[in-house]
N, C-alpha and C positions, 0 to 999 in steps of 0.2 A: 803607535810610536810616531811622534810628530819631529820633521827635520826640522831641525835650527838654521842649517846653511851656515854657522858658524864651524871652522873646523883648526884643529890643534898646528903646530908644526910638524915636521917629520920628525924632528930629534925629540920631541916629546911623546911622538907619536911611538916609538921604538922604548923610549923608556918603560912608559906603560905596559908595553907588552912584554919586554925583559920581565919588568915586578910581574906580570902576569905568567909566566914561564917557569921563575923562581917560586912563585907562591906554593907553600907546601914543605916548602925546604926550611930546614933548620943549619944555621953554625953551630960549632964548637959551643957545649955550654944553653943550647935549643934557644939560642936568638932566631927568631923566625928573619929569614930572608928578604921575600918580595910580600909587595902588600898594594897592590891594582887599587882597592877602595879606595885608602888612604890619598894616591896619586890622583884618581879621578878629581876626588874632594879638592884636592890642590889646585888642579888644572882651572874645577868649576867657579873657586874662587878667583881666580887670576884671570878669567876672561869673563867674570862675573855674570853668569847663567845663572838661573833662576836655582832653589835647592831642591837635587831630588833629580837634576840634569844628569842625563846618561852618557858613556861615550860609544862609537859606533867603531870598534875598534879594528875593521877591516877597511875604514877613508879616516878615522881621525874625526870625523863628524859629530860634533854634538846632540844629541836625541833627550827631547821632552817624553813622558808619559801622557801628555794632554791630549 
């Protein structure tokens, strides 16, 4: 696991982990809840890392596999 040194906000940082806390959960009707991938995938686009970028979700850190 290679650092990036790039790392998220706090308020993003907190979102991710709510969807991450939620995941599992269903509403009314089994709309699934929270969804971590999806968020990451968002985040990875928006501070354009490379695809396949991880997040370190105890700093917010971004993490490569390379």
């Amino acid at each position: 696991m290679k650092r990036t040194g790039t790392f998220i906000t706090k308020e993003e940082l907190e979102g991710v982990r709510i969807e991450q806390k939620t995941s599992g959960m269903f509403l009314s009707g089994g709309q699934p809840m929270g969804n971590p991938q999806r968020r990451v995938k968002q985040l990875v686009r928006k501070y354009d890392m490379p695809e396949g970028t991880g997040l370190d979700l105890s700093n917010g850190e971004f993490v490569s596999n390379e």
